[in-house]
VMD Tcl script that draws the C-alpha trace (Angstrom):
set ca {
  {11.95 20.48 12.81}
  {12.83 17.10 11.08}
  {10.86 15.10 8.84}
  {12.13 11.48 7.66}
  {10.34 9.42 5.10}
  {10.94 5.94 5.03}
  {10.44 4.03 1.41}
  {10.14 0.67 0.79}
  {10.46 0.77 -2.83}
  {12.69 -1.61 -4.93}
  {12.69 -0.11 -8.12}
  {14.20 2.81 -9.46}
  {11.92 5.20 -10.11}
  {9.73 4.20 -7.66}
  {5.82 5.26 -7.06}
  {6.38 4.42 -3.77}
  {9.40 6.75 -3.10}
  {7.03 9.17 -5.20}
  {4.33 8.97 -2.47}
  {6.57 9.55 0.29}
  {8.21 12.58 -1.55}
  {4.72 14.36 -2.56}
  {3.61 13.77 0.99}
  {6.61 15.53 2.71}
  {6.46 18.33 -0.16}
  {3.13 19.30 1.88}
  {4.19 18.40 5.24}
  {7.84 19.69 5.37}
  {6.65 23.56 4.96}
  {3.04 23.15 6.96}
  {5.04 21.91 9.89}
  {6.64 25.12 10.39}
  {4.46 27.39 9.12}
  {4.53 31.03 9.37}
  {8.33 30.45 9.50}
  {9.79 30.47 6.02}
  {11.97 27.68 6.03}
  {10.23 23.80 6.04}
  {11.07 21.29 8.37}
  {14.39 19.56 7.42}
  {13.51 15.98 5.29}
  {15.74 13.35 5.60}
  {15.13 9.94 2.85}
  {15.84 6.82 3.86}
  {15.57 3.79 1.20}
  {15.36 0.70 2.58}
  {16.68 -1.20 -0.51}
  {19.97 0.43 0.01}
  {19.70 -1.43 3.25}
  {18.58 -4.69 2.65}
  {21.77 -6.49 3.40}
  {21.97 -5.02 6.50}
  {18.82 -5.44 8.30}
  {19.25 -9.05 7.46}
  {22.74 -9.12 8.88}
  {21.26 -7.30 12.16}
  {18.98 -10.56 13.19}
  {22.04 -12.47 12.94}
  {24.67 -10.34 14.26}
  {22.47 -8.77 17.05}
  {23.59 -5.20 15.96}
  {23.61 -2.92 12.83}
  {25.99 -1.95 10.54}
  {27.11 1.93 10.53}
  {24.55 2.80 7.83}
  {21.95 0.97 9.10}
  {22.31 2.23 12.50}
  {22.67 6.06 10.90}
  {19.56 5.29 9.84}
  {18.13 4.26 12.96}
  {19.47 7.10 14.93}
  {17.68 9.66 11.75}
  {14.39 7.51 12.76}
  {14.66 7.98 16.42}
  {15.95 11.92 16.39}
  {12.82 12.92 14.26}
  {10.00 15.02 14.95}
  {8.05 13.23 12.58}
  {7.94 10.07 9.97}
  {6.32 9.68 6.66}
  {6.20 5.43 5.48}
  {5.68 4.13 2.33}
  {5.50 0.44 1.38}
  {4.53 -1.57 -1.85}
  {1.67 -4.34 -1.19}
  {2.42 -7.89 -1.51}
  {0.18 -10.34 -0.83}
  {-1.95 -7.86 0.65}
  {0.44 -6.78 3.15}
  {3.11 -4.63 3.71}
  {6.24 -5.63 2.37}
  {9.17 -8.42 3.92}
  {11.82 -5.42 3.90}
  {9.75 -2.80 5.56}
  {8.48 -4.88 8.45}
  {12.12 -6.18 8.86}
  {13.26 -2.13 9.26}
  {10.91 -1.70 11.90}
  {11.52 -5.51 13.79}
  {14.94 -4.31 13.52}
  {15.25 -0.87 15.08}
  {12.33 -2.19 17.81}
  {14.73 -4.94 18.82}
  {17.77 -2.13 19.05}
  {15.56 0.73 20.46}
  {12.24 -0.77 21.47}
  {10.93 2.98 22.52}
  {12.05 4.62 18.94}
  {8.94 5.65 17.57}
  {7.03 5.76 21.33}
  {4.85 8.92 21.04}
  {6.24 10.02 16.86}
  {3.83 11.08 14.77}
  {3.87 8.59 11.98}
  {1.90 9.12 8.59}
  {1.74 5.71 6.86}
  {1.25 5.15 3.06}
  {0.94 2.33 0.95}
  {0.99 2.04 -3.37}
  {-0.38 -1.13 -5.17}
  {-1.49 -2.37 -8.15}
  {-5.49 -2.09 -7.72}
  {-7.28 -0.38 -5.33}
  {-8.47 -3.56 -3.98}
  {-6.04 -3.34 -1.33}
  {-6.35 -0.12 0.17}
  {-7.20 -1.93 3.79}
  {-3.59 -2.15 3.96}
  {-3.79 0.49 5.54}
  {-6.00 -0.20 8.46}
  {-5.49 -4.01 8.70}
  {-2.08 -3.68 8.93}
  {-0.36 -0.84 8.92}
  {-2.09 0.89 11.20}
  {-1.82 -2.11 14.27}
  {1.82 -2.09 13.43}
  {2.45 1.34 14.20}
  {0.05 1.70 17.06}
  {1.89 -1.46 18.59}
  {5.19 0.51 18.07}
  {3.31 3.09 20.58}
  {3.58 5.81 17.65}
  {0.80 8.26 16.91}
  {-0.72 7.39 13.90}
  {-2.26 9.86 11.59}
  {-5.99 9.58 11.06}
  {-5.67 9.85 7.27}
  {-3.55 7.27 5.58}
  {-2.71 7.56 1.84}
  {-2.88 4.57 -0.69}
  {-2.13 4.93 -4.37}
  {-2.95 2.33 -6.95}
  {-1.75 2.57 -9.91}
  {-4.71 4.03 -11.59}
  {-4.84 6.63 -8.75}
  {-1.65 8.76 -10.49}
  {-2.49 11.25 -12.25}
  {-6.47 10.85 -11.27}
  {-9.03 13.34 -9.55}
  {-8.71 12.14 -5.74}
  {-5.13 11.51 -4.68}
  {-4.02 15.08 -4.14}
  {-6.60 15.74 -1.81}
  {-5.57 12.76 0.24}
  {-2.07 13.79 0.06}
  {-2.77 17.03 1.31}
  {-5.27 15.96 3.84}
  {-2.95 13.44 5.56}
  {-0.01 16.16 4.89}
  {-1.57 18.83 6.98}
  {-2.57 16.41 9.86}
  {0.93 15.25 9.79}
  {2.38 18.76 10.10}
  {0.08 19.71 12.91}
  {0.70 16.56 14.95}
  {4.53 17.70 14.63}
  {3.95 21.04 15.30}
  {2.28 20.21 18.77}
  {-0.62 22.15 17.27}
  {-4.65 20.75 18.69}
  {-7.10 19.57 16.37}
  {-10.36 21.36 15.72}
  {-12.18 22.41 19.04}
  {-14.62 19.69 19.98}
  {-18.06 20.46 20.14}
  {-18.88 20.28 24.37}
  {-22.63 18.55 24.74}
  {-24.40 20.06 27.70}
  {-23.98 17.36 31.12}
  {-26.59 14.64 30.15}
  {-29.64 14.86 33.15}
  {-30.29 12.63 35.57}
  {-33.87 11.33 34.80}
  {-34.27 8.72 37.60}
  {-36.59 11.29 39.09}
  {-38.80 11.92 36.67}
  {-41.21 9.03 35.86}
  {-42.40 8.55 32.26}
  {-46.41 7.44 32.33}
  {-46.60 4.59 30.29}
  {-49.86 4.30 30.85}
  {-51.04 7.83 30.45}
  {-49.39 7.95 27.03}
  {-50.65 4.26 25.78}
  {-54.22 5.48 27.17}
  {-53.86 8.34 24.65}
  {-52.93 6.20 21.60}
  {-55.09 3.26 22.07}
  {-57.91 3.61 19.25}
  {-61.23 3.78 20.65}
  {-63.37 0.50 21.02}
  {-66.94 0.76 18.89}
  {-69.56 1.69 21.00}
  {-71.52 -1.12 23.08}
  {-74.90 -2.06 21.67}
  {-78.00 -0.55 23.49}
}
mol new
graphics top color blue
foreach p $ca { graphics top sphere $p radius 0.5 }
foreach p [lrange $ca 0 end-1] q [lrange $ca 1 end] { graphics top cylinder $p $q radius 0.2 }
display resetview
């Protein structure tokens, strides 16, 4: 089993390579579970990169470590991505991975579970998540899992954010494990009521309020 997280952070340390690591710590060893040994976790930073995906729109082809990186992408069983917000959005040099390895394997991600994650300065812009993350992926044909993770800045170290991690962890790990969801509850086959006639009239007869009585 193979788990890749993909970080768009620019600084060293990063929060947003933090994310990604403290969500594989709980999806790496869930994913294989009762085996002993956790999935495999590969760590890609994409400002090690940066040069490179640039020089792929003009080249038309990656560089070795770029295309490693691609083939690490495409060979695993599941993918863990982090991006800082700017401007409310993900950010230039993680939308330029992903144009990137689309354009050189446009079915890469077709059918990968992919757990997205975002950090940011205020909470204000957790709808990264769903207004644009989220589309991204789903165009990418990946399987996106239902719990995304954002951390603001006040989140760290605050009552909240581990249970997200480990919420969107464990979905992670069971998407890669091939393992179903919760049973779904089966409703009994709805009836066909055509036949049976409500009486309006009946029923309105028995709520109208009686009249007063007519004079003598």
């Amino acid at each position: 089993m193979k788990l890749v997280v993909v970080s768009a952070g620019l600084s060293v340390p990063s929060s947003t390579r933090l994310l990604g690591d403290r969500l594989a710590a709980v999806a790496a060893p869930a994913a294989t579970a009762p085996e002993p040994a956790p999935a495999d976790v590969t760590v890609i930073e994409l400002r090690d990169l940066a040069v490179e995906i640039a020089h792929t729109f003009t080249n038309g082809f990656p560089a070795p470590a770029l295309a490693d990186a691609f083939a690490e992408v495409a060979a695993a069983d599941g993918l863990v991505v982090v991006t800082p917000v700017f401007s409310a959005s993900y950010s230039g040099l993680f939308k330029s991975f992903f144009d990137a390895l689309s354009v050189t394997d446009e079915d890469a991600l077709t059918g990968k579970p992919v757990l997205i994650a975002a950090t940011g300065g205020t909470g204000r812009h957790s709808l990264v998540l769903d207004h644009a993350l989220r589309p991204l992926f789903a165009y990418l044909k990946a399987v996106v899992v239902p719990t995304g993770v954002y951390a603001a800045s006040e989140d760290w170290g605050a009552e909240g954010l581990d249970a997200r991690i480990g919420r969107a962890g464990t979905e992670l790990a069971a998407l890669m494990a091939g393992l179903s969801g919760p049973a779904t509850v089966r409703r009994p086959p709805r009836r066909d009521t055509f036949e049976e006639v409500t009486p309006f009239e009946q029923r309105l007869a028995a709520l109208s309020v009686p009249g007063p009585s007519p004079a003598p």
